[in-house]
C-alpha positions in Angstrom: -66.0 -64.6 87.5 -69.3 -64.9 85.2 -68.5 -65.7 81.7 -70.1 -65.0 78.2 -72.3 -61.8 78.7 -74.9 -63.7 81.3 -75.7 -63.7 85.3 -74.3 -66.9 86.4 -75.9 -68.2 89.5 -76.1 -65.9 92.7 -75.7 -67.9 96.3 -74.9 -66.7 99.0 -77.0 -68.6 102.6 -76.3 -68.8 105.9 -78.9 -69.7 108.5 -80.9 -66.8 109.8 -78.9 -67.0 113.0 -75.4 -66.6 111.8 -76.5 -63.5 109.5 -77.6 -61.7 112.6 -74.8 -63.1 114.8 -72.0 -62.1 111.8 -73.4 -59.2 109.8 -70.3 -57.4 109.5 -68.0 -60.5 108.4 -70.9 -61.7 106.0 -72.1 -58.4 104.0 -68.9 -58.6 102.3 -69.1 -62.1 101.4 -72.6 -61.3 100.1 -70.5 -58.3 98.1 -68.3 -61.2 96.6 -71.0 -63.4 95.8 -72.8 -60.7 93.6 -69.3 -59.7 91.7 -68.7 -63.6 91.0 -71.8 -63.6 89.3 -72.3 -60.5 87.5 -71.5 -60.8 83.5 -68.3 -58.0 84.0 -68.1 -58.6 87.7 -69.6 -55.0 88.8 -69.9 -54.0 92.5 -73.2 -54.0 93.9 -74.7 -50.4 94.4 -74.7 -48.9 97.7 -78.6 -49.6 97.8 -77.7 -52.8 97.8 -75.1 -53.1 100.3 -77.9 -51.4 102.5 -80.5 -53.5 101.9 -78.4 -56.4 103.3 -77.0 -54.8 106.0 -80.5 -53.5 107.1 -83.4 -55.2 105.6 -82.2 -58.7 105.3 -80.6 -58.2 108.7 -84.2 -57.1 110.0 -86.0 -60.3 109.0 -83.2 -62.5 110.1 -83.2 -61.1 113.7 -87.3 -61.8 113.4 -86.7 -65.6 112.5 -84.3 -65.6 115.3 -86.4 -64.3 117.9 -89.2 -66.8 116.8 -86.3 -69.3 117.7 -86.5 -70.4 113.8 -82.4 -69.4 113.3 -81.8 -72.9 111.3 -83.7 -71.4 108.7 -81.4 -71.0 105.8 -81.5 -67.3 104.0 -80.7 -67.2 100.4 -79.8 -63.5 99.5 -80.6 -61.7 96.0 -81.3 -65.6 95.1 -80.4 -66.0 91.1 -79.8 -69.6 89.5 -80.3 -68.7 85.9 -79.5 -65.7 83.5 -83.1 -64.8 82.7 -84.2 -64.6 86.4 -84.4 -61.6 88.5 -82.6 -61.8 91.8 -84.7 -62.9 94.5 -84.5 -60.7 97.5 -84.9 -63.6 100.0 -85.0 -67.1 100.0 -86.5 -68.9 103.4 -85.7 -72.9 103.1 -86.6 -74.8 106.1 -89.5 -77.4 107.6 -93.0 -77.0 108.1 -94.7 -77.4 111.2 -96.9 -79.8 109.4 -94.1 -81.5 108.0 -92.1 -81.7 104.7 -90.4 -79.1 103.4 -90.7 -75.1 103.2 -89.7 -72.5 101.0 -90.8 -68.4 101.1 -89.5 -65.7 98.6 -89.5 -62.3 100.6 -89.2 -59.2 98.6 -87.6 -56.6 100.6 -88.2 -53.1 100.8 -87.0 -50.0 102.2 -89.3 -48.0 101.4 -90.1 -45.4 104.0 -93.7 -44.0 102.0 -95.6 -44.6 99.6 -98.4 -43.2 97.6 -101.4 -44.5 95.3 -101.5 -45.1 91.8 -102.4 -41.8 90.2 -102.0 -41.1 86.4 -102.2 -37.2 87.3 -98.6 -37.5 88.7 -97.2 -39.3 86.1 -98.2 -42.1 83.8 -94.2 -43.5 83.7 -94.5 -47.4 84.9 -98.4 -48.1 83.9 -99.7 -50.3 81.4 -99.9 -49.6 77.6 -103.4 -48.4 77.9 -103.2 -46.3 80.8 -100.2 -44.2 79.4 -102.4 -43.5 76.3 -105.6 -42.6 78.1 -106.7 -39.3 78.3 -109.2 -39.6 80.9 -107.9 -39.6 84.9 -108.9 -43.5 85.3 -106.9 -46.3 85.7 -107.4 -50.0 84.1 -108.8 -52.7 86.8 -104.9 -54.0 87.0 -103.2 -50.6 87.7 -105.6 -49.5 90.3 -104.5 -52.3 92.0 -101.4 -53.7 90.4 -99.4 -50.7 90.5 -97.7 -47.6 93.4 -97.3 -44.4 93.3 -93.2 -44.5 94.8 -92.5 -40.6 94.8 -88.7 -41.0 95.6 -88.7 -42.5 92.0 -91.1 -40.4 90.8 -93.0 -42.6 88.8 -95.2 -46.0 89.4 -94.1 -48.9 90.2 -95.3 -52.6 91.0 -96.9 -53.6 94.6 -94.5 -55.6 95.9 -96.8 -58.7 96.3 -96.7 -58.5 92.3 -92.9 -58.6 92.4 -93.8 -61.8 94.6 -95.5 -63.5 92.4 -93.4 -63.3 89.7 -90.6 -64.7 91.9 -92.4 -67.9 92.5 -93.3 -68.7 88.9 -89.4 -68.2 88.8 -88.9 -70.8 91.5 -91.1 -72.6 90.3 -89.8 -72.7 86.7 -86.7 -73.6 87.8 -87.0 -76.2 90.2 -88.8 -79.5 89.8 -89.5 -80.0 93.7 -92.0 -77.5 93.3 -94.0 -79.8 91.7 -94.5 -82.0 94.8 -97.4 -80.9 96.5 -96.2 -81.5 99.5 -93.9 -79.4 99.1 -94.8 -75.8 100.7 -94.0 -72.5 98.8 -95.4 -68.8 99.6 -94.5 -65.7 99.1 -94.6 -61.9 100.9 -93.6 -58.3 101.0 -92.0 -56.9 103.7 -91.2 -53.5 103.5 -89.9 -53.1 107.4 -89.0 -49.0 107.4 -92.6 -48.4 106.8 -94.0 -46.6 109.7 -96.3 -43.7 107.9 -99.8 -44.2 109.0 -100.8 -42.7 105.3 -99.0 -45.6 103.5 -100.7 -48.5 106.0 -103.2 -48.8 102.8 -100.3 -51.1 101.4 -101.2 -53.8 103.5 -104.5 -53.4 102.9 -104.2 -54.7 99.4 -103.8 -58.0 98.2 -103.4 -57.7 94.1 -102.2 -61.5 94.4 -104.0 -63.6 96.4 -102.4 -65.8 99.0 -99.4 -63.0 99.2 -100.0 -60.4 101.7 -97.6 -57.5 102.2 -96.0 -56.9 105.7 -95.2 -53.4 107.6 -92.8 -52.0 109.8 -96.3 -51.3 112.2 -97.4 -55.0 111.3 -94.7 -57.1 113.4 -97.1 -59.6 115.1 -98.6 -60.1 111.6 -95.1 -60.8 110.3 -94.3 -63.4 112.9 -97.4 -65.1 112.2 -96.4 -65.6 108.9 -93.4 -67.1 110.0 -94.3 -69.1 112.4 -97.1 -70.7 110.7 -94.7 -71.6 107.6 -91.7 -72.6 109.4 -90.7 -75.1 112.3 -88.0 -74.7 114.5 -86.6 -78.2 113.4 -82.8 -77.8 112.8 -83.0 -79.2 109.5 -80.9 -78.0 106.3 -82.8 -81.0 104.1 -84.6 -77.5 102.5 -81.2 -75.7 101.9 -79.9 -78.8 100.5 -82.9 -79.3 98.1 -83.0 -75.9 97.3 -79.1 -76.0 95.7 -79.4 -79.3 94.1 -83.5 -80.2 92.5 -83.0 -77.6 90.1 -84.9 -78.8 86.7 -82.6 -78.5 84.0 -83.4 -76.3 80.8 -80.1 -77.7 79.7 -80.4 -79.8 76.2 -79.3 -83.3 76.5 -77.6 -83.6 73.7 -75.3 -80.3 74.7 -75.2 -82.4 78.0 -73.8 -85.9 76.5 -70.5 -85.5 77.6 -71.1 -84.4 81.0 -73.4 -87.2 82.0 -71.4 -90.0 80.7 -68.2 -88.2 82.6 -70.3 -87.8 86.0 -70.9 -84.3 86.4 -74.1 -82.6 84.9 -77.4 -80.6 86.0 -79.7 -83.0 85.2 -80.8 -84.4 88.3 -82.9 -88.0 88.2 -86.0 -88.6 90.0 -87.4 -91.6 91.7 -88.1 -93.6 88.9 -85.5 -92.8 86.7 -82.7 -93.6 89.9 -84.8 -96.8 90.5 -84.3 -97.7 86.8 -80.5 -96.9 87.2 -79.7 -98.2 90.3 -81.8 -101.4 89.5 -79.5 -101.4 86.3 -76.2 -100.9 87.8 -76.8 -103.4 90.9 -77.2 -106.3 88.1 -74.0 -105.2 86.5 -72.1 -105.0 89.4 -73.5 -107.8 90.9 -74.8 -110.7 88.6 -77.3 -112.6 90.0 -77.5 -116.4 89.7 -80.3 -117.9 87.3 -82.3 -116.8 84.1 -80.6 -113.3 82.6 -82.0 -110.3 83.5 -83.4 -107.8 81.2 -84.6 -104.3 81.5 -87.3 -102.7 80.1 -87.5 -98.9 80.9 -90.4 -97.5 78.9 -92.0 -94.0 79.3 -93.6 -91.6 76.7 -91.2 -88.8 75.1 -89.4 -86.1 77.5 -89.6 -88.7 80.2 -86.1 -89.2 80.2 -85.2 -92.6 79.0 -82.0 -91.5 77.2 -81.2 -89.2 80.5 -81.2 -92.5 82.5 -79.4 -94.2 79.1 -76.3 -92.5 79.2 -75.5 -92.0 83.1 -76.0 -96.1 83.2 -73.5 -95.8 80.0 -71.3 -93.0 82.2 -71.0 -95.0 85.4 -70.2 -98.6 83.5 -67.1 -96.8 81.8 -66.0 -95.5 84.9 -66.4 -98.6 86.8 -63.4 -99.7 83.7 -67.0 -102.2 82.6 -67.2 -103.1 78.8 -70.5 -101.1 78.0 -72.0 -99.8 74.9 -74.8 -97.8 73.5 -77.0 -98.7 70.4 -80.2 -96.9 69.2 -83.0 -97.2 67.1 -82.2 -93.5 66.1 -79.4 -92.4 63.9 -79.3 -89.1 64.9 -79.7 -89.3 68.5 -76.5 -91.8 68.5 -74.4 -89.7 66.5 -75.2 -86.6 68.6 -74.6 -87.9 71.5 -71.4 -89.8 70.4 -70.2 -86.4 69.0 -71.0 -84.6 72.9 -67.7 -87.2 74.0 -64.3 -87.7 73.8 -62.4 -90.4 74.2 -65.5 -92.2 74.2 -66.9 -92.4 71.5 -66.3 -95.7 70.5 -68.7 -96.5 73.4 -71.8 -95.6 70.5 -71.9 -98.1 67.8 -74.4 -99.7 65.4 -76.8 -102.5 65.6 -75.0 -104.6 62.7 -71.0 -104.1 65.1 -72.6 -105.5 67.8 -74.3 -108.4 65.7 -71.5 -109.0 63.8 -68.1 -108.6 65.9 -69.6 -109.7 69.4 -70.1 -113.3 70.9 -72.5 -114.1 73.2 -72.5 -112.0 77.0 -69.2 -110.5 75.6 -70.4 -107.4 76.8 -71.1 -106.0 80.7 -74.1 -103.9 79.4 -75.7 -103.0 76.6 -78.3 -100.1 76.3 -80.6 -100.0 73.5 -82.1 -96.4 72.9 -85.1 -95.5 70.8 -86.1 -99.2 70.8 -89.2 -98.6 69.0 -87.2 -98.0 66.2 -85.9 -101.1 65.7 -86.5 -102.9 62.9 -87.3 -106.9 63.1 -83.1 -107.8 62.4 -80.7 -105.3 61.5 -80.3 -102.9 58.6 -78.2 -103.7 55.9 -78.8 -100.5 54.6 -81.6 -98.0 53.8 -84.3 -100.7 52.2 -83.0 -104.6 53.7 -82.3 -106.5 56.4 -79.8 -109.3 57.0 -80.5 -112.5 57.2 -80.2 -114.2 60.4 -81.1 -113.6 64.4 -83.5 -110.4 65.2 -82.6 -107.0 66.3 -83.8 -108.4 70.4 -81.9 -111.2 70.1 -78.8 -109.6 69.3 -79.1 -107.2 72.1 -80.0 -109.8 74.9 -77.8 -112.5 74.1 -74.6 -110.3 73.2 -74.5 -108.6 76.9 -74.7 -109.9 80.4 -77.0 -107.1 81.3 -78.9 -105.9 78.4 -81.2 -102.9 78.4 -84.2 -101.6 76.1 -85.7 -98.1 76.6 -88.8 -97.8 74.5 -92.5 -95.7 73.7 -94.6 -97.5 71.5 -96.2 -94.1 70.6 -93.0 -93.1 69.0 -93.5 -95.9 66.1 -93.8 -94.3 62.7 -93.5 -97.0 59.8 -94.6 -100.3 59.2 -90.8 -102.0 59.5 -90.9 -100.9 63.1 -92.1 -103.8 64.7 -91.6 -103.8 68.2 -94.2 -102.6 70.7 -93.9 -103.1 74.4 -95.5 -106.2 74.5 -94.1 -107.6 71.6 -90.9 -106.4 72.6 -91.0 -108.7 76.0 -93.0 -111.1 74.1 -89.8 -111.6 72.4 -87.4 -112.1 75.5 -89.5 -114.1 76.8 -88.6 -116.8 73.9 -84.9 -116.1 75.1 -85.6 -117.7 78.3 -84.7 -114.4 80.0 -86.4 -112.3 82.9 -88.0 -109.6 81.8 -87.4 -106.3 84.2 -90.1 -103.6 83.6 -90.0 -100.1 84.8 -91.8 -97.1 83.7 -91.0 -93.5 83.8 -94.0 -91.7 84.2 -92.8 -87.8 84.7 -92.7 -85.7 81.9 -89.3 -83.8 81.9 -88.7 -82.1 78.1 -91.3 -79.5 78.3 -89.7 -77.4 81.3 -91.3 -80.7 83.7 -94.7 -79.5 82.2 -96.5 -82.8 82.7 -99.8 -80.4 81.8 -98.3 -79.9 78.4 -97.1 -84.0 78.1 -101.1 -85.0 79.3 -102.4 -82.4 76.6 -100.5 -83.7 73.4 -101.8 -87.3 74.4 -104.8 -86.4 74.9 -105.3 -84.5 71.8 -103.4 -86.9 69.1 -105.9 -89.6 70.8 -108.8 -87.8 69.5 -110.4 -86.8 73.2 -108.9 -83.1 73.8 -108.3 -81.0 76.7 -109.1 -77.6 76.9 -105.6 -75.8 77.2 -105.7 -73.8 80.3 -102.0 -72.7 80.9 -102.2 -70.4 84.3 -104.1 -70.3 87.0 -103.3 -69.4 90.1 -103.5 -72.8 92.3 -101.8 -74.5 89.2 -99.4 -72.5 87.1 -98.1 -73.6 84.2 -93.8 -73.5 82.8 -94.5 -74.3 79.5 -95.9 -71.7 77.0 -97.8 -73.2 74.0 -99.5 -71.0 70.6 -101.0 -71.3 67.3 -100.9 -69.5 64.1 -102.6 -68.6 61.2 -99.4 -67.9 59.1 -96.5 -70.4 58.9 -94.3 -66.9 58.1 -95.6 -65.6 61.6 -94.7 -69.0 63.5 -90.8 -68.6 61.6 -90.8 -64.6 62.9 -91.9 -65.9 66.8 -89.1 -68.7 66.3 -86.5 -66.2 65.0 -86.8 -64.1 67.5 -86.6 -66.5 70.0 -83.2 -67.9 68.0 -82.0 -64.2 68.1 -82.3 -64.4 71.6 -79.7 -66.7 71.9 -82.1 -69.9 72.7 -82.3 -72.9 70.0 -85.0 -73.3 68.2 -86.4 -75.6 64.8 -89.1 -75.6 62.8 -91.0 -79.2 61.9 -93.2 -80.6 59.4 -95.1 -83.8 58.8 -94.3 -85.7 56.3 -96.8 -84.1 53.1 -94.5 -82.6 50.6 -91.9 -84.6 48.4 -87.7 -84.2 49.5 -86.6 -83.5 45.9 -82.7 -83.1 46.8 -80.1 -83.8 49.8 -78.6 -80.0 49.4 -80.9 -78.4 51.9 -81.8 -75.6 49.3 -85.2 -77.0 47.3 -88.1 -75.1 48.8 -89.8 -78.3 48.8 -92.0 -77.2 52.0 -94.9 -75.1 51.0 -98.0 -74.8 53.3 -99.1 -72.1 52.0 -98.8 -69.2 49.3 -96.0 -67.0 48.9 -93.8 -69.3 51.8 -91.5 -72.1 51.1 -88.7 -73.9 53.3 -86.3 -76.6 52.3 -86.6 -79.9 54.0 -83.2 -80.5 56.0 -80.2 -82.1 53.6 -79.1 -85.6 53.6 -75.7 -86.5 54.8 -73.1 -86.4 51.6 -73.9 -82.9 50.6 -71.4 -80.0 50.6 -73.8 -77.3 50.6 -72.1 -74.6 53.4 -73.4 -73.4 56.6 -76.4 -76.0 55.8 -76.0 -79.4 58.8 -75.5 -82.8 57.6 -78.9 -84.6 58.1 -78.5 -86.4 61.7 -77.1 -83.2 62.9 -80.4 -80.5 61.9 -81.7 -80.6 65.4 -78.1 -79.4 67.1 -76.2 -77.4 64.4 -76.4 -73.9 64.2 -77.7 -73.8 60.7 -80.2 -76.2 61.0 -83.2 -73.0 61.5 -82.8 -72.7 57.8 -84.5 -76.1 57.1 -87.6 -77.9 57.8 -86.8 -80.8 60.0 -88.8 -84.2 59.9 -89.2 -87.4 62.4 -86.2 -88.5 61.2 -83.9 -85.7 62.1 -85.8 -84.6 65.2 -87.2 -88.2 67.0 -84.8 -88.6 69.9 -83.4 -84.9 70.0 -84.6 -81.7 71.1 -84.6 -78.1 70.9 -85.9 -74.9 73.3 -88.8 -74.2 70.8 -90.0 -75.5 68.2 -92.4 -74.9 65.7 -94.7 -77.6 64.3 -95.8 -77.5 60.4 -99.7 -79.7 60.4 -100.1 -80.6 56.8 -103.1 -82.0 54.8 -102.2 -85.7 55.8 -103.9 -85.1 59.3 -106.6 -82.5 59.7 -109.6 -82.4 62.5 -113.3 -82.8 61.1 -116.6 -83.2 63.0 -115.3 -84.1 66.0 -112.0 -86.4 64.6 -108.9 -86.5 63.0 -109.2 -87.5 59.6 -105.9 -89.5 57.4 -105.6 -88.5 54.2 -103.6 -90.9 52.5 -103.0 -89.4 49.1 -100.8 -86.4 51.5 -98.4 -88.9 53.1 -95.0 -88.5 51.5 -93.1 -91.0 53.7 -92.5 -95.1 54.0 -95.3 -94.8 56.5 -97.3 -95.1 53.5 -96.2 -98.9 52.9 -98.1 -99.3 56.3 -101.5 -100.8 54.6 -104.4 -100.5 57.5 -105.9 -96.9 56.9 -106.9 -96.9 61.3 -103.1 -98.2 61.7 -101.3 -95.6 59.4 -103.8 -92.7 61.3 -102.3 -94.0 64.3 -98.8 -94.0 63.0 -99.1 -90.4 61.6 -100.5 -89.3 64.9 -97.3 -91.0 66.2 -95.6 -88.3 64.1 -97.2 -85.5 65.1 -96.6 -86.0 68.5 -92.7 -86.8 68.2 -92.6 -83.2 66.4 -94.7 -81.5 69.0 -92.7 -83.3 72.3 -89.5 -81.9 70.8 -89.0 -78.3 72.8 -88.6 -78.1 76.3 -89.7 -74.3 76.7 -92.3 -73.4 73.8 -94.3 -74.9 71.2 -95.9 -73.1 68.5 -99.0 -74.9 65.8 -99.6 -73.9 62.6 -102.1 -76.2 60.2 -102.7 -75.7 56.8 -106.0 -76.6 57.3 -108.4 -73.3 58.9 -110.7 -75.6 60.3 -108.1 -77.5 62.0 -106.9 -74.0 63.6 -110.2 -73.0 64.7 -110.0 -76.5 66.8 -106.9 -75.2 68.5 -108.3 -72.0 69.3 -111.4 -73.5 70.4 -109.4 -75.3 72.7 -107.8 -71.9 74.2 -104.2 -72.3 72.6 -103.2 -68.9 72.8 -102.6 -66.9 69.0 -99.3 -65.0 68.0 
């Protein structure tokens, strides 16, 4: 039974033939399958119950007269707490080939009547329930029914379409795959009045139509032309397993080193695995192999990271995992148990290791590295650097890296420098790049934006349309208080979410309490703590991003680089402000070691580098607020929605 107050996910398929061949046997199970995932396990209303035994029952018998029964039927379709159930979910082939997916809304409705604001206002817009005047807004006239039996309006059913695919969509990454095939309809199959044909007529969404009881041939024809008679359940399949994950990694740690998680890889990412894991397994002959997996942030490099760290362990291989990142290491080391010992530090490996003593060694958050290890906050040790450690410790060592995630001047290694490097090892040097943007809900939109608009050369922010939509919502504000109520809300909600801040105002004190962040008059935030202090209910540094408490504080690149959250806000200050066409550094603002870095074009780069860490953090929302107003006016200039 559901657990903790939320839907759990709602499946219950069979192919279109079986529903019509055992109805009675399978409404039940349909019954079950609802209870299961309701938060208190409620039966379904009786509306229900008839909708499956009659409307669903209706379009299955349609598919199997068009001999398309191998197409799978998902009923009252749910994979996630904040979706609405789909009515019906069609998952076969195309006649064109590739894969095919439909959401069906179902109704039973037997009439139904205009919009009119004379009968009742209940169920229209804001501004058509305050109007005093008998019109209707452009949206309602079209948008919205008249359904008498409920006695007030209600959406057009091709609406209620729509929103189903942006849910599909939202939740599955397969979607993204053009050839992939997804459309949507109404059917409302008791329909017979002549007077409520006008239903059809409509089409408030384009691309949807809406379907009739005295529209049959049109139905098939719909069917037909979206579905093959191939007995294939490759669609049914995909449709249980490609769901994108709005899971946080770090919540995820333990699950993907023990085997069993909802992250799914893609192409590159398994190529980069399985490539690892061959090598392991399997050691070829000749000069040592090493990997380089690089990919900008959200691309899933630690994803790939920790199941190569998962499946060594379980294959009983002596593995480890280093990083670049303090706080991405201990997180993920805290998500284990048993494990744990499997995360360790640069200077362990260096200094209680011999040479290819271990199977495999990943190195996360390479970019971070310094040129040999860290001694402590300000030195190095003497002796062989941070690469040569890695490669010559471990039979199979790996480096996952973004040079756009390099911040101060010790942090050395680029790619190229990076390979540069084992190349003077005498070692092969195996490159693979992850290219698909995963963090940001899959939003590869939102990934080409932030790049693009760090890099000086900005894209207009266009987040809907209707050939293209878009998962990931992004804002600006005038007011950092506003950004902190939008956040809060979101945090009350029951999702995670952080506020951010470049690096501009002094950290006076480790206790998380200083309102050292101050962009602008009358609000002030603390900067996270450090790690020794014992303030309560305030996280220890490394742990900001994850704790509950960590909303409190303002987080920087050091807390936040390698983690994420489900929104985040993003604090601009007056290091880096836009100006005539440019961003423009303002060295005298930059409170951070960047500042050691001594090229003014080279520290702008590096602060841009910042930036973008903080803004690739969320993976549902991002919210901007600058303290500069012309800076603002750029983002809104750009179409970045206000709150």
């Amino acid at each position: 039974m559901a657990g903790g107050g939320t839907w759990s996910e709602l499946e219950a398929f069979w192919p279109a033939e079986e529903l019509v061949r055992d109805r009675d046997r399978l409404i039940p199970k349909i019954v079950a399958c609802y209870e299961a995932a309701h938060p208190q396990g409620k039966e379904p209303s009786q509306s229900d119950k008839d909708a499956w035994r009659e409307s669903v029952y209706e379009l299955a018998t349609t598919l199997s007269d068009l001999g398309l029964g191998q197409v799978y039927v998902f009923v009252e379709y749910r994979v996630d707490p904040s979706m609405n159930p789909i009515d019906v979910v069609l998952a076969g082939s195309h006649p064109d080939g590739g894969l095919s997916f439909a959401a069906i809304e179902l109704k039973q409705w037997s009439e139904v009547e205009r919009p009119d604001p004379s009968r009742t206002r209940d169920g229209l817009c804001a501004q058509c329930r305050k109007a005093t005047t008998p019109l209707l807004c452009d949206d309602c006239a079209v948008e919205r029914v008249f359904a008498s039996f409920y006695s007030r309006h209600k959406k057009h059913p091709a609406v209620q379409v729509k929103d189903n695919l942006d849910a599909l969509r939202r939740h599955h990454s397969m979607f993204d795959d053009r050839y992939v095939h997804l459309v949507g309809a109404a059917y409302l199959h008791n329909l017979k009045d002549p007077q409520s044909q006008w239903i059809s007529r409509i089409r408030p969404i384009a691309g949807i139509p809406t379907f009739t009881a005295r529209q049959p041939a049109d139905l098939r024809e719909f069917l037909k032309s979206h579905f093959s008679p191939t007995p294939d359940a490759t669609g049914a399949q995909a449709l249980l397993t490609g769901r994108r994950s709005t899971s946080l990694l770090t919540s995820e740690a333990g699950s993907i080193v023990n085997g069993y998680t909802t992250f799914s890889l893609l192409e590159k990412q398994r190529e980069a695995l399985d490539g690892i894991m061959a090598a392991v397994r399997s050691p070829a002959p000749g000069a040592k192999k090493v990997y380089v997996i690089s990919g900008r942030a959200g691309t899933g490099k630690s994803l790939v990271a920790l199941t190569a760290l998962g499946q060594a362990l379980n294959d009983n291989l002596d593995a480890r995992f280093v990083s670049g990142g303090v706080a991405s290491r201990e997180n993920f080391k805290r998500g284990l148990r048993g494990k744990g010992k499997a995360f360790t530090t640069l200077n362990q490996i260096a200094n209680k290791l011999g040479p290819n003593e271990l199977d495999l060694l990943l190195c996360d958050e390479a970019h971070r590295l310094t040129e040999r290890p860290m001694t402590g906050s300000f030195s190095m040790r003497p002796g062989e650097s941070s690469v040569s450690v890695i490669v010559t410790r471990a039979k199979v060592p790996v480096f996952f890296i973004d040079g756009d995630q390099r911040l101060f001047a010790e942090e050395i290694w680029s790619e190229r420098e990076l390979i540069n490097a084992i190349h003077e090892l005498r070692a092969e040097v195996v490159p693979i790049r992850l290219d698909r943007a995963l963090r940001a809900v899959g939003s590869s939109t939102y990934d080409t934006w932030v790049q693009r608009l760090l890099l000086g050369d900005p894209l207009p922010w266009n987040p809907d349309s209707e050939e293209d939509w878009e998962p990931f919502e992004l804002y600006y504000t005038d007011s950092a208080a506003l950004m902190e109520k939008f956040l809060r809300s979101k945090l009350d909600a029951g999702s995670s979410a952080r506020m951010s801040a470049g690096l501009c105002w002094e950290w006076t004190d480790e206790t998380g309490t200083a309102p050292d962040v101050a962009p602008e008059k009358g609000w002030a935030r603390p900067w996270n703590a450090g790690d020794n202090h014992t303030t309560p209910g305030v996280p220890k540094r490394r742990f900001w991003a994850t704790d509950p408490g960590g909303f409190g504080q303002i987080g920087c690149v050091h807390t936040a680089q390698g983690l994420e959250y489900e929104w985040g806000g993003v604090i601009m200050g007056p290091d880096l402000t836009w100006s005539s066409g440019s961003w423009i550094l303002h060295r005298e603002h930059v409170h951070s070691k960047a500042s050691r870095v001594r090229s003014d074009d080279e520290l702008a780069k590096r602060i841009r580098n910042a930036y973008g860490v903080l803004m690739t953090r969320s993976i549902r929302g991002t919210v901007l607020y600058s303290v500069d107003p012309t800076t603002r006016q750029f983002l809104a200039d750009l179409g970045v929605p206000k709150i």
